[in-house]
CHARMM internal coordinates of N, CA and C (Angstrom, degrees):
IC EDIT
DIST 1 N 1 CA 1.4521
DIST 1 CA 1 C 1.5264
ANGL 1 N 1 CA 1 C 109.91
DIST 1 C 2 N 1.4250
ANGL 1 CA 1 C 2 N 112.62
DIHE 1 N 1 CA 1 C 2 N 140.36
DIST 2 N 2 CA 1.4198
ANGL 1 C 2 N 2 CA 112.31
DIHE 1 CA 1 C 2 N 2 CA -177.38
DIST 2 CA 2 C 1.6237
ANGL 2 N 2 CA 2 C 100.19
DIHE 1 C 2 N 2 CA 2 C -104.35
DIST 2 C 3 N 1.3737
ANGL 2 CA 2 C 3 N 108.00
DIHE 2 N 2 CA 2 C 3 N 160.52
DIST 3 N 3 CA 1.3577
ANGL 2 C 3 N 3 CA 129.42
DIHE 2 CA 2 C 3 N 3 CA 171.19
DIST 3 CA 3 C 1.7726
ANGL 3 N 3 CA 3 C 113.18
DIHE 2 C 3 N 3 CA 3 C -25.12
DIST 3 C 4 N 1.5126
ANGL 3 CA 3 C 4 N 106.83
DIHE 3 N 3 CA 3 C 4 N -61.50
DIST 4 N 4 CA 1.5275
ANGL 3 C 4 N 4 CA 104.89
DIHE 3 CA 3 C 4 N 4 CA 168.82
DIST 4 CA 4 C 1.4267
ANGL 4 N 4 CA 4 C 134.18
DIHE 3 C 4 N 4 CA 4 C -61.51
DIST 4 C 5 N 1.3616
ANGL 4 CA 4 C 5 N 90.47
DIHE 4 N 4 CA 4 C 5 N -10.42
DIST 5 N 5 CA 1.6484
ANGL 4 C 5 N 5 CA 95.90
DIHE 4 CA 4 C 5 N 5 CA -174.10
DIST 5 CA 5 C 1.5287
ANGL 5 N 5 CA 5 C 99.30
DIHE 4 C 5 N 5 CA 5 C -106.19
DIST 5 C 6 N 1.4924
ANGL 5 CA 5 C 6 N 145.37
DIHE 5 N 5 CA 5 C 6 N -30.82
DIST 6 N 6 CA 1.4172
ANGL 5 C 6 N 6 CA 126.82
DIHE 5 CA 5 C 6 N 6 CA 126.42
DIST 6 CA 6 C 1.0262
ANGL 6 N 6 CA 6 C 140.89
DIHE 5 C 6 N 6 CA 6 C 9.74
DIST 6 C 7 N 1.9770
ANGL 6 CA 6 C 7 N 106.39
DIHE 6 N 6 CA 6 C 7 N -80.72
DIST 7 N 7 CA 1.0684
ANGL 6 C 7 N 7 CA 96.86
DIHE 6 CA 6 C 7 N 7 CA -178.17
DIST 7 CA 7 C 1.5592
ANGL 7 N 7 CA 7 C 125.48
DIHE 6 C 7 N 7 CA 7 C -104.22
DIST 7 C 8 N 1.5543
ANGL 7 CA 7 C 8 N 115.37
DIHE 7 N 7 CA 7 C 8 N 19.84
DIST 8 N 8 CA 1.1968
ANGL 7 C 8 N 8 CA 140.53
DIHE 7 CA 7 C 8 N 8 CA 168.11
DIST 8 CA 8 C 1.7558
ANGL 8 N 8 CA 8 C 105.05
DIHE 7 C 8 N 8 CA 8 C -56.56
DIST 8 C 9 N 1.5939
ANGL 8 CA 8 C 9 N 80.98
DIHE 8 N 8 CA 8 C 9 N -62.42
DIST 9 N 9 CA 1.7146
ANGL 8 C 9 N 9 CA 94.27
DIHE 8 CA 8 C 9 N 9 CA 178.07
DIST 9 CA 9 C 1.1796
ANGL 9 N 9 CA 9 C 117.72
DIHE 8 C 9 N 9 CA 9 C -74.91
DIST 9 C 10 N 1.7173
ANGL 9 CA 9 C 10 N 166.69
DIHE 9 N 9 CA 9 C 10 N -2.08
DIST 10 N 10 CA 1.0223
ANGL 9 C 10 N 10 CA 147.42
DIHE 9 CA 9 C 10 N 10 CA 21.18
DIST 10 CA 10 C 1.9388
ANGL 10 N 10 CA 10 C 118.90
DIHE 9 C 10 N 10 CA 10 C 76.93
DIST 10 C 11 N 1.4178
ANGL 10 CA 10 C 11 N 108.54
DIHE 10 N 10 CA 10 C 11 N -77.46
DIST 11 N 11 CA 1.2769
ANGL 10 C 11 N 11 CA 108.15
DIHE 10 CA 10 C 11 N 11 CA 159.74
DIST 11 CA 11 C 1.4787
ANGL 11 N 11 CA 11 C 125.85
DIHE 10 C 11 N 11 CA 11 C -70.51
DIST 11 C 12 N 1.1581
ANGL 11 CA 11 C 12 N 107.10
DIHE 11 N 11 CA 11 C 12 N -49.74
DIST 12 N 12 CA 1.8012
ANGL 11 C 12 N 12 CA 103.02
DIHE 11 CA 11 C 12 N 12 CA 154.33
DIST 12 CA 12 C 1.7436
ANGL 12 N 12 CA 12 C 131.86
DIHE 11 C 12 N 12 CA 12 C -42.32
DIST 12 C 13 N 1.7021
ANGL 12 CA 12 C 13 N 101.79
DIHE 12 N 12 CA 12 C 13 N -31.14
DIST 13 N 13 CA 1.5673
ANGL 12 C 13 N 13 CA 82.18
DIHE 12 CA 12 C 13 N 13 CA 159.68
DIST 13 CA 13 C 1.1675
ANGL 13 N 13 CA 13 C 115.06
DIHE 12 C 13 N 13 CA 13 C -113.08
DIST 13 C 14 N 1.3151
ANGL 13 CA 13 C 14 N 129.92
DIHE 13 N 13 CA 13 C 14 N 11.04
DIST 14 N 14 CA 1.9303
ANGL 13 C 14 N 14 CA 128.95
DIHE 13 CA 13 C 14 N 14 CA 141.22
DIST 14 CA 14 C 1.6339
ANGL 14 N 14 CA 14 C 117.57
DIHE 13 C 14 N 14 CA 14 C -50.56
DIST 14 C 15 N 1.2459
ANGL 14 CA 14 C 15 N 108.19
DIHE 14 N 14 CA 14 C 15 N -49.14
DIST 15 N 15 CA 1.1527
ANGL 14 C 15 N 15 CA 102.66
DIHE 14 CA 14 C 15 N 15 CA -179.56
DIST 15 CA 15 C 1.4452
ANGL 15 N 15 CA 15 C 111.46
DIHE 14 C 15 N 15 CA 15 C -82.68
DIST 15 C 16 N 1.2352
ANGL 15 CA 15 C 16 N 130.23
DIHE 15 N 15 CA 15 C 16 N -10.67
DIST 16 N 16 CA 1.8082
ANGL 15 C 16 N 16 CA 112.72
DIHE 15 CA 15 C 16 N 16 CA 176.64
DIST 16 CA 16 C 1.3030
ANGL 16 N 16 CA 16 C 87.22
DIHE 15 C 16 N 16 CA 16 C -91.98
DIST 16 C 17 N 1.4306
ANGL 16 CA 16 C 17 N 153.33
DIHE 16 N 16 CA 16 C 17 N 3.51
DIST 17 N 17 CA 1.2678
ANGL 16 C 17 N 17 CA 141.28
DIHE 16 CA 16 C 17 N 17 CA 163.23
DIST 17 CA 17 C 1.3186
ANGL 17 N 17 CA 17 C 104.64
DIHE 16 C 17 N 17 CA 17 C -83.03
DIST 17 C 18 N 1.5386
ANGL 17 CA 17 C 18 N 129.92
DIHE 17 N 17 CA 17 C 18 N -46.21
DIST 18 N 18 CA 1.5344
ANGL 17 C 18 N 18 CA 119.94
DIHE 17 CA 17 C 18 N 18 CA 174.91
DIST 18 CA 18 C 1.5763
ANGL 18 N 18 CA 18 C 108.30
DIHE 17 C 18 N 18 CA 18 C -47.83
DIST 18 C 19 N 1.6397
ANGL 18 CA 18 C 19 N 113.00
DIHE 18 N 18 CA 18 C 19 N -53.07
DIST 19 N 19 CA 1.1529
ANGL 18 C 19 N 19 CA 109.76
DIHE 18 CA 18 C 19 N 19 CA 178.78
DIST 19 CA 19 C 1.6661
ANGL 19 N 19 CA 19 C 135.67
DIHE 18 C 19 N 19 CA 19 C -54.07
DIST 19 C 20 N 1.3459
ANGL 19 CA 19 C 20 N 117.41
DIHE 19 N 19 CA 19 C 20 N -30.75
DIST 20 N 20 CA 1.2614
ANGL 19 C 20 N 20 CA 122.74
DIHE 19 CA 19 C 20 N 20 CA 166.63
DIST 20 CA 20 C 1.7608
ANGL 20 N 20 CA 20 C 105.93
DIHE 19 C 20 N 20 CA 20 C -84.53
DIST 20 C 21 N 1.0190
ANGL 20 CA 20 C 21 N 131.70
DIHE 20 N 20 CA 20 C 21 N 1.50
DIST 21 N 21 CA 1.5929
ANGL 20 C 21 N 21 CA 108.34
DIHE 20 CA 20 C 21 N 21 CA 179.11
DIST 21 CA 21 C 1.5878
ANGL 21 N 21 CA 21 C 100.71
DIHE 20 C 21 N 21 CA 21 C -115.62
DIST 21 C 22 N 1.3400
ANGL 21 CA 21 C 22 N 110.08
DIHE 21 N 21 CA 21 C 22 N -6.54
DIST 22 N 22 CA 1.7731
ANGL 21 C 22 N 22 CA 121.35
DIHE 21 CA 21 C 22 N 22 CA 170.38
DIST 22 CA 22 C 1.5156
ANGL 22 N 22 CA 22 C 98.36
DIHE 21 C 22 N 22 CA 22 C -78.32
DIST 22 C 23 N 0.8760
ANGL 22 CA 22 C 23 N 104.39
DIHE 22 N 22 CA 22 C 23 N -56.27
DIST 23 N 23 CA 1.9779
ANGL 22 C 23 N 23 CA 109.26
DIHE 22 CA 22 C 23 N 23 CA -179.93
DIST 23 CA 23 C 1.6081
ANGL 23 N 23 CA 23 C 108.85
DIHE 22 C 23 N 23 CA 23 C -50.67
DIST 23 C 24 N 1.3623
ANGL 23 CA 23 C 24 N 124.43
DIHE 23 N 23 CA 23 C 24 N -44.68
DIST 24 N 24 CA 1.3124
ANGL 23 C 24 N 24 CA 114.92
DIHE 23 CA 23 C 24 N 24 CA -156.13
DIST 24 CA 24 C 1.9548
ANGL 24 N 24 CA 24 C 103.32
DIHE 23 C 24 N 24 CA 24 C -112.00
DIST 24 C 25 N 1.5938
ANGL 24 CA 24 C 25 N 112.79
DIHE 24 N 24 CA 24 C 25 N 27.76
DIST 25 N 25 CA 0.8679
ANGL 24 C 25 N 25 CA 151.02
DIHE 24 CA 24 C 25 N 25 CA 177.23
DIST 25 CA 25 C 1.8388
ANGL 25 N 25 CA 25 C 106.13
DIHE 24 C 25 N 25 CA 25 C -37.89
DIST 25 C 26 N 1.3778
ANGL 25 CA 25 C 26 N 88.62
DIHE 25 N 25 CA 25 C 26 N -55.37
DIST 26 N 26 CA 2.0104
ANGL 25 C 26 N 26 CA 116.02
DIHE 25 CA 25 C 26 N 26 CA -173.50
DIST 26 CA 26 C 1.5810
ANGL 26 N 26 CA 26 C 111.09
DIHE 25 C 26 N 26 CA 26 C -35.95
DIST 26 C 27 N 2.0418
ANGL 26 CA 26 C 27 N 101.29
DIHE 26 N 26 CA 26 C 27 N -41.01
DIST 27 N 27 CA 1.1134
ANGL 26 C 27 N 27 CA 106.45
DIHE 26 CA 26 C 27 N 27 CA -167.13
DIST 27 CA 27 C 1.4778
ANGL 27 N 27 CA 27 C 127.97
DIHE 26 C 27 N 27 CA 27 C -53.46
DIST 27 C 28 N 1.8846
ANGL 27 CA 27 C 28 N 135.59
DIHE 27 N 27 CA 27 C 28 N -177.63
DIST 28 N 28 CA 1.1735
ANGL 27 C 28 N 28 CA 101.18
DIHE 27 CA 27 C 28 N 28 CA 164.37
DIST 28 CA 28 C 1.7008
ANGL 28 N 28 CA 28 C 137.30
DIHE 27 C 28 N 28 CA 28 C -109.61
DIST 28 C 29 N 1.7833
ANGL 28 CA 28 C 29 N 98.70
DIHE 28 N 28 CA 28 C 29 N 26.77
DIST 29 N 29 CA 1.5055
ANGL 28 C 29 N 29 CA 101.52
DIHE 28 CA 28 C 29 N 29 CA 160.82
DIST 29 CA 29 C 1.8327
ANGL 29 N 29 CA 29 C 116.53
DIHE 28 C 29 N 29 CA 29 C -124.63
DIST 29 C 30 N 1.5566
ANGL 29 CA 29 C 30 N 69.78
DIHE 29 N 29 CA 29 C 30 N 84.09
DIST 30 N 30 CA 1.5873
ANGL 29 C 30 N 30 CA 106.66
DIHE 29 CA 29 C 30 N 30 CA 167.84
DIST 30 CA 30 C 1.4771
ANGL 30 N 30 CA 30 C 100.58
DIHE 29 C 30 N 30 CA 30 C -63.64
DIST 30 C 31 N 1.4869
ANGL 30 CA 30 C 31 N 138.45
DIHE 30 N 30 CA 30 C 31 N -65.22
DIST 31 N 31 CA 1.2265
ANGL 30 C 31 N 31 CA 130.29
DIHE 30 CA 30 C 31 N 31 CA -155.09
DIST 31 CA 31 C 1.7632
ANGL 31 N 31 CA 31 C 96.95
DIHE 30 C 31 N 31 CA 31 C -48.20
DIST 31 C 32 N 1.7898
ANGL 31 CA 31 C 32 N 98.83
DIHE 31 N 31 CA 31 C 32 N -73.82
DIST 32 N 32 CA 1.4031
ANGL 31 C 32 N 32 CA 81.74
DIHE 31 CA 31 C 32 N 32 CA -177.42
DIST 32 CA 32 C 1.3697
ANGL 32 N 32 CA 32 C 143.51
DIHE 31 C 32 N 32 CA 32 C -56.16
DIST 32 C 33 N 1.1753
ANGL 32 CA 32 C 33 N 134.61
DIHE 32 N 32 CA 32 C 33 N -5.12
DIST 33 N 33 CA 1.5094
ANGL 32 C 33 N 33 CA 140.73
DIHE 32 CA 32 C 33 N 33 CA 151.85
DIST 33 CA 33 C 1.2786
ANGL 33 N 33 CA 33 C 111.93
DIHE 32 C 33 N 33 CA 33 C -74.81
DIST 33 C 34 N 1.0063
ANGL 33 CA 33 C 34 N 140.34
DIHE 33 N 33 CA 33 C 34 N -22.12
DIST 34 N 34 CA 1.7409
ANGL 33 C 34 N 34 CA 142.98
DIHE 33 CA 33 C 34 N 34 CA 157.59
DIST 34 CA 34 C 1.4289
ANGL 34 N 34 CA 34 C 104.54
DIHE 33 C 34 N 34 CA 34 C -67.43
DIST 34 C 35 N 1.1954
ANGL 34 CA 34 C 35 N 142.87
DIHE 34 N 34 CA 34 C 35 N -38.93
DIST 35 N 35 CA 1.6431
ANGL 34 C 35 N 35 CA 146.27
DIHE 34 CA 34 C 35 N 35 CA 152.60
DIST 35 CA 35 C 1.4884
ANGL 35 N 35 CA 35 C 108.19
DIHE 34 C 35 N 35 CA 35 C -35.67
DIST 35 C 36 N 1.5244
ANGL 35 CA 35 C 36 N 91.26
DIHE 35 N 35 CA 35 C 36 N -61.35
DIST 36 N 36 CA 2.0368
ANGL 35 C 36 N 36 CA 106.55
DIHE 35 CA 35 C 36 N 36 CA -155.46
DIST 36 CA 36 C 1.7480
ANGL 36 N 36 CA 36 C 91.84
DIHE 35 C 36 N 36 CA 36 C -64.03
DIST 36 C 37 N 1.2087
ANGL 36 CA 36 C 37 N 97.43
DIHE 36 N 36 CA 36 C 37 N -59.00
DIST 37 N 37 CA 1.4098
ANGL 36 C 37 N 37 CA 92.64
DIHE 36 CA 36 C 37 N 37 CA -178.39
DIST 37 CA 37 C 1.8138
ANGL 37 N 37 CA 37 C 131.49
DIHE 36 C 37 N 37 CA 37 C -63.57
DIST 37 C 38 N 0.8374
ANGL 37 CA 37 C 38 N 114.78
DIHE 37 N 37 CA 37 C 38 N -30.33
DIST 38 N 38 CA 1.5618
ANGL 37 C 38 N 38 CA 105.69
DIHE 37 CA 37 C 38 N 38 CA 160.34
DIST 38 CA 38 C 1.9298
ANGL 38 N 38 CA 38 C 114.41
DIHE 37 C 38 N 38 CA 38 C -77.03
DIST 38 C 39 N 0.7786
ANGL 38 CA 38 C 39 N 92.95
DIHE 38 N 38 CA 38 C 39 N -18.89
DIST 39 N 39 CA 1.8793
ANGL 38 C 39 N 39 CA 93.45
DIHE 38 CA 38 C 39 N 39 CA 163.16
DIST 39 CA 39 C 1.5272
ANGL 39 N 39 CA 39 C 99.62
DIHE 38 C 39 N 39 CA 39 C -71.68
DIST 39 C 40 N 1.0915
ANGL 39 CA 39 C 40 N 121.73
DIHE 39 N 39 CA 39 C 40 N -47.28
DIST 40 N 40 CA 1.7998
ANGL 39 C 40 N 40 CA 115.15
DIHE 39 CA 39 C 40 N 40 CA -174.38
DIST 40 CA 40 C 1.1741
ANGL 40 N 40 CA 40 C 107.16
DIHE 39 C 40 N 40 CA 40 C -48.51
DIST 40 C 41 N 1.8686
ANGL 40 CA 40 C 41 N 99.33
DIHE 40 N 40 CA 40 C 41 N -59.59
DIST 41 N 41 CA 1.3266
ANGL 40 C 41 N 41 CA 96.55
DIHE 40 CA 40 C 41 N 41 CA -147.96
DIST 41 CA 41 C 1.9409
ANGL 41 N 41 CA 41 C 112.90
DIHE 40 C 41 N 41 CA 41 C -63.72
DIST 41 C 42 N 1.9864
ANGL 41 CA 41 C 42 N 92.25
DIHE 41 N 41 CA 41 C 42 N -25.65
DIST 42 N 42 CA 1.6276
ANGL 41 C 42 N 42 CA 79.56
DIHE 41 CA 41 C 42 N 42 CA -167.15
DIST 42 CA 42 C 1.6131
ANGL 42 N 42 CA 42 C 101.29
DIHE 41 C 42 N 42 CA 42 C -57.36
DIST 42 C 43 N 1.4455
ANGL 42 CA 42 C 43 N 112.84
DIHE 42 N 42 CA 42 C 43 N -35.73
DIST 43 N 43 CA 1.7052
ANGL 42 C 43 N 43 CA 95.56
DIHE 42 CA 42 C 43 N 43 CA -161.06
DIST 43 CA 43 C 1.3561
ANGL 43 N 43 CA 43 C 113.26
DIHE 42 C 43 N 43 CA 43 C -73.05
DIST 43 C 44 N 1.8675
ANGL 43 CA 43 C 44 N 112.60
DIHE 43 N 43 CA 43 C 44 N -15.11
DIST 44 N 44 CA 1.8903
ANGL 43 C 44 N 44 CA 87.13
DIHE 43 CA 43 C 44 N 44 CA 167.37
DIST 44 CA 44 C 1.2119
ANGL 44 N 44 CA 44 C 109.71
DIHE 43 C 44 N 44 CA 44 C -93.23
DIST 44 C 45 N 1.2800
ANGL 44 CA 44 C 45 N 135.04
DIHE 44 N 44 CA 44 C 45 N 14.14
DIST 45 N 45 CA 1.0525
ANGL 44 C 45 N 45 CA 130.37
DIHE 44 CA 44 C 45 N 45 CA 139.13
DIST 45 CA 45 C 1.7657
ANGL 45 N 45 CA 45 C 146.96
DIHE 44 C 45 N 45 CA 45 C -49.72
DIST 45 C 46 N 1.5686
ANGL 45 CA 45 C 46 N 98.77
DIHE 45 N 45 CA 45 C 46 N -43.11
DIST 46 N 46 CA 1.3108
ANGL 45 C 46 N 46 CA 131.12
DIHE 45 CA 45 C 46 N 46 CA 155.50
DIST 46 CA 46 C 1.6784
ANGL 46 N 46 CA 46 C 110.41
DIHE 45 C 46 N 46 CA 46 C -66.05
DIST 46 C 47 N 1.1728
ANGL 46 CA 46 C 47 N 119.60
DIHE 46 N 46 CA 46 C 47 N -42.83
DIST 47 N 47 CA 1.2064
ANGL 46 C 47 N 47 CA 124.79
DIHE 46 CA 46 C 47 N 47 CA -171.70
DIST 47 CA 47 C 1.6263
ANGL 47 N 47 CA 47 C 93.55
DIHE 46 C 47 N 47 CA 47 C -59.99
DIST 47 C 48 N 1.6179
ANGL 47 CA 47 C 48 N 126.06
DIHE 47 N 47 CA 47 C 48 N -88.84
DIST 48 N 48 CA 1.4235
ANGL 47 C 48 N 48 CA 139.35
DIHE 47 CA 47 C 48 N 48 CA 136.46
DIST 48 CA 48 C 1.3905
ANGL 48 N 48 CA 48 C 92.84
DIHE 47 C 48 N 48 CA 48 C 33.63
DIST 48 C 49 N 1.5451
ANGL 48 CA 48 C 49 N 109.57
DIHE 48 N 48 CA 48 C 49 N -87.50
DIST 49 N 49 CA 1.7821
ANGL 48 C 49 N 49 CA 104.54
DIHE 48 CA 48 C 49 N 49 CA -148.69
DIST 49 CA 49 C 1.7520
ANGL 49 N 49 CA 49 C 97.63
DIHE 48 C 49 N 49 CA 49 C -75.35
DIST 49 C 50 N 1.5046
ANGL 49 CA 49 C 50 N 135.97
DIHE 49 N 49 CA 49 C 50 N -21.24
DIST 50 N 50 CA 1.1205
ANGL 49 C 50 N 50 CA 131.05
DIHE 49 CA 49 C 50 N 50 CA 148.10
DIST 50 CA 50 C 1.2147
ANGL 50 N 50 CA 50 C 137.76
DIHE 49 C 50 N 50 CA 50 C -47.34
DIST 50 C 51 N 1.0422
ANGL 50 CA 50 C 51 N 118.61
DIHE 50 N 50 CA 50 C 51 N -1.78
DIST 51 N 51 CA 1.6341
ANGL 50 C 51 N 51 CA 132.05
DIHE 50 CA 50 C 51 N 51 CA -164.93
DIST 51 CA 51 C 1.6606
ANGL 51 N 51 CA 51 C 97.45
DIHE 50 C 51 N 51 CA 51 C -116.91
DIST 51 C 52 N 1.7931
ANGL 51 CA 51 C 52 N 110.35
DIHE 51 N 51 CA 51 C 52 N -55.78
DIST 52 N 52 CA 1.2486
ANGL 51 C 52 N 52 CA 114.78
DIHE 51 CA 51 C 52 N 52 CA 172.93
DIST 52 CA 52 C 1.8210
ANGL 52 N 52 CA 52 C 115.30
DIHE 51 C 52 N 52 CA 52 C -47.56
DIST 52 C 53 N 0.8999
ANGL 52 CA 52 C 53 N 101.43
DIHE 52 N 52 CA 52 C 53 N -40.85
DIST 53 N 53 CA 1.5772
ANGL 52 C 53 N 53 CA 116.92
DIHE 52 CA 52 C 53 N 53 CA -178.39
DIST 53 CA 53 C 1.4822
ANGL 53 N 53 CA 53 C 113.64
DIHE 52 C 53 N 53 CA 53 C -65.59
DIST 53 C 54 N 1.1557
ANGL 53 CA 53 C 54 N 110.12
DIHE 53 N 53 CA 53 C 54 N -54.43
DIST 54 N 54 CA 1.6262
ANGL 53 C 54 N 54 CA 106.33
DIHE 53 CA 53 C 54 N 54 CA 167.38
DIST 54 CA 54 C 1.3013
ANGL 54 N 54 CA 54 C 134.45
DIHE 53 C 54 N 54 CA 54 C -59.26
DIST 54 C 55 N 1.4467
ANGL 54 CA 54 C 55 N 99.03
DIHE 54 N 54 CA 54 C 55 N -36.97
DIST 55 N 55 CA 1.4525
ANGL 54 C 55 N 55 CA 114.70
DIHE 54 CA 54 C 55 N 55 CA 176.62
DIST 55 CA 55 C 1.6952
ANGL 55 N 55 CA 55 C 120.87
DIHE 54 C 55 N 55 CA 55 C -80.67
DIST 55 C 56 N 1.2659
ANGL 55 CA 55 C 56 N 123.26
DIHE 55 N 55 CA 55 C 56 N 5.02
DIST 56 N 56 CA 1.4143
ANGL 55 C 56 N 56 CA 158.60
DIHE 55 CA 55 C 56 N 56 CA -115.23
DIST 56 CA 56 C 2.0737
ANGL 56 N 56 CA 56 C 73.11
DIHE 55 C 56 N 56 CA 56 C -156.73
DIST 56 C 57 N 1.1478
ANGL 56 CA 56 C 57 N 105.56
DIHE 56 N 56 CA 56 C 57 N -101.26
DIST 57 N 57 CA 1.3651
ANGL 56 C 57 N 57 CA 116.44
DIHE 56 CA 56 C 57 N 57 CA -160.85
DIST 57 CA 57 C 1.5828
ANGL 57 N 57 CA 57 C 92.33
DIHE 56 C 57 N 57 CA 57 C -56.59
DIST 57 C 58 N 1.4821
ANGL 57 CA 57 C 58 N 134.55
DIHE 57 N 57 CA 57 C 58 N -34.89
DIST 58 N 58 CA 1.5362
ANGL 57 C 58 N 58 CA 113.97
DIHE 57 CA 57 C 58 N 58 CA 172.22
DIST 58 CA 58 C 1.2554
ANGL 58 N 58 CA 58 C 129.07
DIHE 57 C 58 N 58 CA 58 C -58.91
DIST 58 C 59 N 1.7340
ANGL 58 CA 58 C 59 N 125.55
DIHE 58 N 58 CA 58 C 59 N -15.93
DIST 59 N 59 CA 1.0160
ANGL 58 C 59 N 59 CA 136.20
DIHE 58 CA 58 C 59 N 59 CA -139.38
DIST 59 CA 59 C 1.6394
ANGL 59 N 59 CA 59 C 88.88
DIHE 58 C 59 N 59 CA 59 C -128.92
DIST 59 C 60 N 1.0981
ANGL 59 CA 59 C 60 N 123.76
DIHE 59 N 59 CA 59 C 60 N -14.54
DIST 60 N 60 CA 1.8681
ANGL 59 C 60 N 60 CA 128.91
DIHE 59 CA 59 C 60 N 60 CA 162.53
DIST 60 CA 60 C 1.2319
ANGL 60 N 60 CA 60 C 123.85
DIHE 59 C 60 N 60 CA 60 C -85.66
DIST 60 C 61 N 2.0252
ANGL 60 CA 60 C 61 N 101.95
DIHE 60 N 60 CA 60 C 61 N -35.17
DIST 61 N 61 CA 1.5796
ANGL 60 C 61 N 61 CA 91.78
DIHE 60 CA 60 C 61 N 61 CA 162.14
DIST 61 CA 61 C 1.1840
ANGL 61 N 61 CA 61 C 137.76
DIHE 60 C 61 N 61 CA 61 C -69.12
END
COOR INIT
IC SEED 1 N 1 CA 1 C
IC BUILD
């Protein structure tokens, strides 16, 4: 497995984690899932601009 395919796979299970803690939202510790979840999102976010970057530097070599 190469680097993009890492963190390809990687953002795929960030985001089914955004998706299950958005879903179960109703409950009543919201604060802490409003925490957990902006911690996700920055790192697949970070993940994201890492991926752009590689694929960026694959596409120069």
């Amino acid at each position: 497995m190469t680097d993009i395919d890492i963190l390809r796979e990687e953002i795929k299970e960030l985001e089914a984690q955004i998706f299950r803690i958005r879903n179960s939202m109703n409950r009543a510790d919201n604060g802490v899932k409003l925490k957990k979840l902006a911690v996700i999102t920055r790192l697949r976010d970070r993940c994201n601009r890492s991926l752009a970057a590689l694929e960026k530097r694959g596409d120069a070599a």
